[in-house]
N, CA, C and O of each residue as an XYZ file, in Angstrom:
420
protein
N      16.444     -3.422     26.401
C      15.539     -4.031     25.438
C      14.721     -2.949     24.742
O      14.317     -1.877     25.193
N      14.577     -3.490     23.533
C      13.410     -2.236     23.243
C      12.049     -2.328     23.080
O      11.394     -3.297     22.693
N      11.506     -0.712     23.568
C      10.301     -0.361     24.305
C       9.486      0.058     22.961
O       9.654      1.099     22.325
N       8.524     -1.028     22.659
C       7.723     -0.534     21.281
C       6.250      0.317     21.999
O       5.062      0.314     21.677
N       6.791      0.795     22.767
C       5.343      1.896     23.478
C       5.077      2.784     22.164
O       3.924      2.910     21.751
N       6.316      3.483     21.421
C       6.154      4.454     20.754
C       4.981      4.169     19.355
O       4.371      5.036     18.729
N       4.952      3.089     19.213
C       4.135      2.539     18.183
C       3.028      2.878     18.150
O       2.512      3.571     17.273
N       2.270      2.210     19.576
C       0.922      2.774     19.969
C       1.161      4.087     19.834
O       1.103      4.460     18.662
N       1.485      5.176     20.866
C       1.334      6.520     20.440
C       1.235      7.172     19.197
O       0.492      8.091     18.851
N       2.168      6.504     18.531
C       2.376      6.760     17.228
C       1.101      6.506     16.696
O       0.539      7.462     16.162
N       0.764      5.875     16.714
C      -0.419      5.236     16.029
C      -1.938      6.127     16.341
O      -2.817      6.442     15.539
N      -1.856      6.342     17.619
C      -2.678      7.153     18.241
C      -2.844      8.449     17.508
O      -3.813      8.944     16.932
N      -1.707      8.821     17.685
C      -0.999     10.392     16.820
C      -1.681     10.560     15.368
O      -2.296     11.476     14.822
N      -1.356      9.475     15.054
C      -1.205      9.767     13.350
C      -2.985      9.090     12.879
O      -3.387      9.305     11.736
N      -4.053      8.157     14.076
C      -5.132      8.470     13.781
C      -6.026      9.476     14.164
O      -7.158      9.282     13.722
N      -5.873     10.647     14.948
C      -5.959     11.738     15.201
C      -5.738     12.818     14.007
O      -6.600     13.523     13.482
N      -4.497     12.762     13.752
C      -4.220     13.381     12.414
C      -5.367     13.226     11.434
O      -6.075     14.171     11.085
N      -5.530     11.763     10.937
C      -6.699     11.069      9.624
C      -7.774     12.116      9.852
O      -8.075     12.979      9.028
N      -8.392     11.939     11.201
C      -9.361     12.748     11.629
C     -10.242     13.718     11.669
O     -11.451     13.950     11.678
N      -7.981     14.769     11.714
C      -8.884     16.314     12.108
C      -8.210     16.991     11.015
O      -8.251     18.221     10.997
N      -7.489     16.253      9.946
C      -7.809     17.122      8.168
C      -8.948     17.411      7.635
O      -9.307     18.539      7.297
N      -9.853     15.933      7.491
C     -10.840     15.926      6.719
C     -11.738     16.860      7.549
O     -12.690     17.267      6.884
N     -11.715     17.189      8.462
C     -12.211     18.853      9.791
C     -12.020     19.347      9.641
O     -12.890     20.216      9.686
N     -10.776     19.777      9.234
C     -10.359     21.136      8.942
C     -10.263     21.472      7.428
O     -10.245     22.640      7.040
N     -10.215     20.653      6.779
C     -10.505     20.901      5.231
C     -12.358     20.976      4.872
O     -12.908     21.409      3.859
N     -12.889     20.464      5.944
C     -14.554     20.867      5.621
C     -15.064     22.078      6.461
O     -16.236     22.445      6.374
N     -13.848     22.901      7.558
C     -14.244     23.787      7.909
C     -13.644     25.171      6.976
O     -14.130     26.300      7.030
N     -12.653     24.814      6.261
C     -12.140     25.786      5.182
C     -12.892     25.751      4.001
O     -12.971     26.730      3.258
N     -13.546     24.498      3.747
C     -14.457     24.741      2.578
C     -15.520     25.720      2.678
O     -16.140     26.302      1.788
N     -15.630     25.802      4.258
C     -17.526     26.163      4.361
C     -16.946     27.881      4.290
O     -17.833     28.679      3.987
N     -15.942     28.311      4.474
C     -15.336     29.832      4.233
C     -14.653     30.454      3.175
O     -14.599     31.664      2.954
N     -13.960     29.236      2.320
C     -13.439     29.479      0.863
C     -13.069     28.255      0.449
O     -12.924     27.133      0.934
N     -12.936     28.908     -0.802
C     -12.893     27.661     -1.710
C     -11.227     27.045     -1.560
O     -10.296     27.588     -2.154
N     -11.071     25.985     -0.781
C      -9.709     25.306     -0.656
C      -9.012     24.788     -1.733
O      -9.672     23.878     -2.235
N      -8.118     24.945     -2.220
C      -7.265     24.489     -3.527
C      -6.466     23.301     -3.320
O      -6.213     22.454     -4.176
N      -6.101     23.309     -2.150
C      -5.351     22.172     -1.264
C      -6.150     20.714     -0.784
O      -5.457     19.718     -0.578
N      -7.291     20.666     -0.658
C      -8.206     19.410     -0.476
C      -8.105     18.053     -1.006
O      -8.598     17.017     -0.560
N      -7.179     18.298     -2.325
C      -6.872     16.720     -2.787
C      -5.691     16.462     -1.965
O      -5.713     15.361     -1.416
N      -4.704     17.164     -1.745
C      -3.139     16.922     -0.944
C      -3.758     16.498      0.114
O      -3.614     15.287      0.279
N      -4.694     17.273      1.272
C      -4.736     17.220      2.603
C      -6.096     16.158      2.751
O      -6.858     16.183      3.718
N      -6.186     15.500      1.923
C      -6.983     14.111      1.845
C      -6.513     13.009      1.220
O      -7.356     12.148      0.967
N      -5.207     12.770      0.851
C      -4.538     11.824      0.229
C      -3.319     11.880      1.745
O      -3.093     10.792      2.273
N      -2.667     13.058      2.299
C      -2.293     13.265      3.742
C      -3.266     12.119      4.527
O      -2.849     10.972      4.687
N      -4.339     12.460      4.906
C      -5.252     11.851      6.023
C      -5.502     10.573      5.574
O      -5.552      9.763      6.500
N      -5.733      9.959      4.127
C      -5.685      8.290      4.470
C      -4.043      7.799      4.359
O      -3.807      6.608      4.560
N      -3.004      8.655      4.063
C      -1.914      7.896      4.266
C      -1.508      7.950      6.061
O      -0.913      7.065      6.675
N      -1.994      9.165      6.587
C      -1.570      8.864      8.368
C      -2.454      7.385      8.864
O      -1.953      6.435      9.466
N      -4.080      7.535      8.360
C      -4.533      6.662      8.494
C      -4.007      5.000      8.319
O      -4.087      4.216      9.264
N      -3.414      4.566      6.846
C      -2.689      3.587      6.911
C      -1.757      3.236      7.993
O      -1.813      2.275      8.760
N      -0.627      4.470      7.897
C       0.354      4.083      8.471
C       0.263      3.929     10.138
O       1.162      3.492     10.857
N      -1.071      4.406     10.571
C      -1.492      4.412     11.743
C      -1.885      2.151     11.993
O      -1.506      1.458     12.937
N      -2.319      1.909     11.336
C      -2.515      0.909     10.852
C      -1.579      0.303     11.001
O      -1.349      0.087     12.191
N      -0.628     -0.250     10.075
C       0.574     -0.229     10.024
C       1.876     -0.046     11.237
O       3.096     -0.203     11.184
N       1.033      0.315     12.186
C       1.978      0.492     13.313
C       1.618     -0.077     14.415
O       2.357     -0.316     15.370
N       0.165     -0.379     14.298
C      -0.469     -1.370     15.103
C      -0.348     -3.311     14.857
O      -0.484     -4.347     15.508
N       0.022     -2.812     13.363
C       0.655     -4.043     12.804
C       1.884     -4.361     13.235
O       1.934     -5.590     13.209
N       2.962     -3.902     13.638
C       4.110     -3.317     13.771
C       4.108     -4.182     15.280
O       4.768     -5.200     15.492
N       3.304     -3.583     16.138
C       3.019     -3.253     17.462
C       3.185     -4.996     17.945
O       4.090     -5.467     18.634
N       1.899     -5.798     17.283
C       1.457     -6.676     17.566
C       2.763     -8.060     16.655
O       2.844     -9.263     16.903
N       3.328     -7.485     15.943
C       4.748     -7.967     16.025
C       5.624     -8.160     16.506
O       6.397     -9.077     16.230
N       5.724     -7.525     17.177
C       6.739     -7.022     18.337
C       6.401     -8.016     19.655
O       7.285     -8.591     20.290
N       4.803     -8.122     19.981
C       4.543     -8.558     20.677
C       4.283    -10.392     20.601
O       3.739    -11.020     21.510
N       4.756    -10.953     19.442
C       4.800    -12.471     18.667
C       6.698    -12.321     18.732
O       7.407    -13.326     18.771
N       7.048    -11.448     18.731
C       8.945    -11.536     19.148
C       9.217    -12.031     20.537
O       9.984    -12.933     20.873
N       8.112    -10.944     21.611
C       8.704    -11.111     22.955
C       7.926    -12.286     23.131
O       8.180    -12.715     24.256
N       7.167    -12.950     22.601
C       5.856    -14.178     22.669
C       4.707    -13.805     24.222
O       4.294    -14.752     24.891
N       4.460    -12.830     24.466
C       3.419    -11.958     24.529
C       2.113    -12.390     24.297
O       1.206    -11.692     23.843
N       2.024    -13.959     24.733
C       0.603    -14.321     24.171
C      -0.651    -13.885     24.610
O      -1.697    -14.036     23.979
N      -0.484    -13.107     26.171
C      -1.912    -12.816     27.294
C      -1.798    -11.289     25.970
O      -2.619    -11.307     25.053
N      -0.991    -10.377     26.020
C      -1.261     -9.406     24.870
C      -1.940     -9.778     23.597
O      -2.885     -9.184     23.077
N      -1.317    -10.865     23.158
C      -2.297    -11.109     21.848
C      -3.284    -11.062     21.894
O      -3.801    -10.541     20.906
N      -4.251    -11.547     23.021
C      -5.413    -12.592     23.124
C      -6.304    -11.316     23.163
O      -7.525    -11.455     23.244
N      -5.679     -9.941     23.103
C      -7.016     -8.399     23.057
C      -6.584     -8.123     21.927
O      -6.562     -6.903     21.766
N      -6.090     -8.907     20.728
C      -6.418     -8.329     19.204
C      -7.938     -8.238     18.730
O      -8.144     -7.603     17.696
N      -9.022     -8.816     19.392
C     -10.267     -8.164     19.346
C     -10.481     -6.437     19.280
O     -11.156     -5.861     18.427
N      -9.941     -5.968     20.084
C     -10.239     -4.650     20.368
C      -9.302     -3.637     19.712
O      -9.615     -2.453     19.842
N      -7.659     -4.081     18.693
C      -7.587     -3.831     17.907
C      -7.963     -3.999     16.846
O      -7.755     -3.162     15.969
N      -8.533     -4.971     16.652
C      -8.993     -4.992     15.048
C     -10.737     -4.004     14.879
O     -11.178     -3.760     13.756
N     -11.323     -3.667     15.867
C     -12.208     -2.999     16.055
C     -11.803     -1.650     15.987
O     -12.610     -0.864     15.492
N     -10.468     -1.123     16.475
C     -10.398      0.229     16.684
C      -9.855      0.751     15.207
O      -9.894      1.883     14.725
N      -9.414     -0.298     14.749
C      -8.287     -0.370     13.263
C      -9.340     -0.218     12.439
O      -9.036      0.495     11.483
N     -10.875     -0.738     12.409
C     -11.914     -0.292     11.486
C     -12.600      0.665     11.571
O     -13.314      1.152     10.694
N     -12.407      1.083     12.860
C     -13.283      2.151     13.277
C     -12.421      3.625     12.869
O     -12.939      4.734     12.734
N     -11.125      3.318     12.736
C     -10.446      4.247     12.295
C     -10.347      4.620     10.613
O     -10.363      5.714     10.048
N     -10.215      2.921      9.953
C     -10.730      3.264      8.376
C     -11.747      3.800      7.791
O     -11.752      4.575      6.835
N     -13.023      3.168      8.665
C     -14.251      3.474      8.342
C     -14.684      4.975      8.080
O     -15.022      5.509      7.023
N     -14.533      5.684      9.829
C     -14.509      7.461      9.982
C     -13.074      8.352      9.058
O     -13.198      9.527      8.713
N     -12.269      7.840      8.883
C     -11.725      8.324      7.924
C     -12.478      8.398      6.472
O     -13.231      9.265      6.030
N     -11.963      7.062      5.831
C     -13.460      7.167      4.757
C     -14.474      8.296      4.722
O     -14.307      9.312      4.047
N     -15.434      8.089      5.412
C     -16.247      8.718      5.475
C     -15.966     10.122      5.370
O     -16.453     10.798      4.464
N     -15.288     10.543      6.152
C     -15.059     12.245      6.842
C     -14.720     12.762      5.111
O     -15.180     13.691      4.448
N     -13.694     11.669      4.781
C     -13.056     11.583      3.183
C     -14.137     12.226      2.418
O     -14.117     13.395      2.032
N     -15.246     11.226      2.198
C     -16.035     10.934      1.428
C     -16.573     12.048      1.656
O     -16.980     12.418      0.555
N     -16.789     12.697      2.296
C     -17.882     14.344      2.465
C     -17.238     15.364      2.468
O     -17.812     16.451      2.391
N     -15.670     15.245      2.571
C     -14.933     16.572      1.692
C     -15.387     16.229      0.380
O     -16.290     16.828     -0.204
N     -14.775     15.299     -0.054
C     -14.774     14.853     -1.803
C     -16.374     15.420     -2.144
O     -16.567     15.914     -3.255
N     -17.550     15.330     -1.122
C     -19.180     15.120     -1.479
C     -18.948     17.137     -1.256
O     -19.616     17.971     -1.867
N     -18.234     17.338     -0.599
C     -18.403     19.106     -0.661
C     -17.884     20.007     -1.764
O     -18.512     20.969     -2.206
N     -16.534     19.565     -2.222
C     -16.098     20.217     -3.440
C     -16.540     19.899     -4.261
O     -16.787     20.824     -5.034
N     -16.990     18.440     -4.775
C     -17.730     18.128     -5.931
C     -18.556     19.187     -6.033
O     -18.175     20.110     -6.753
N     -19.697     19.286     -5.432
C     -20.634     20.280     -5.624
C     -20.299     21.821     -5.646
O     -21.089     22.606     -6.170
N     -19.221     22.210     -5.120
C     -18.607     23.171     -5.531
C     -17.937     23.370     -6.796
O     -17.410     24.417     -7.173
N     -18.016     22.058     -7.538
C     -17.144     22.840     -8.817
C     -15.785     23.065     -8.831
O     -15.290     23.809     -9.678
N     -14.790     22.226     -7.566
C     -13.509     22.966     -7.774
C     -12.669     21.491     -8.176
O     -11.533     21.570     -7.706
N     -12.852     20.372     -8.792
C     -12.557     19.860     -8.980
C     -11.865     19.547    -10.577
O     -11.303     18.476    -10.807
């Protein structure tokens, strides 16, 4: 049968990713001026989606095998799924708030 474990990980993976661009593109700003910041922030909300997207995926999978005691903690995905848009956003929003003011836009 198949094992949709990889989803979660996946998902895990790729909101980790969202994460630690908009980090590492505000720790390259603070040392030079990054040229790359629109790519590697259009990168971090698409892992972000698709991180999304796989949790969507996930909880599909789990309405196939009819998995209803699993369903019944979509509370605590739909919390982690905002908490992941939200800090993305944001992290987003303060590269975009750092180069602006730099002028390299």
């Amino acid at each position: 049968m198949f094992d949709a474990g990889w989803l979660n990980i996946g998902s895990l993976v790729l909101g980790l990713v969202a994460w630690i661009i908009p980090v590492i593109n505000l720790t390259i700003g603070k040392k030079q001026m990054n040229m790359k910041w629109i790519a590697l922030t259009i990168i971090s909300f698409s892992a972000c989606a698709i991180a999304i997207c796989l949790q969507i995926f996930y909880n599909l999978y789990l309405v196939n095998i009819e998995d209803w005691s699993a369903l019944s903690e979509m509370r605590a995905v739909a919390i982690a799924s905002t908490v992941l848009a939200v800090v993305t956003i944001l992290l987003n929003a303060l590269t975009l708030f750092l180069y602006r003011n730099r002028g390299t836009m």
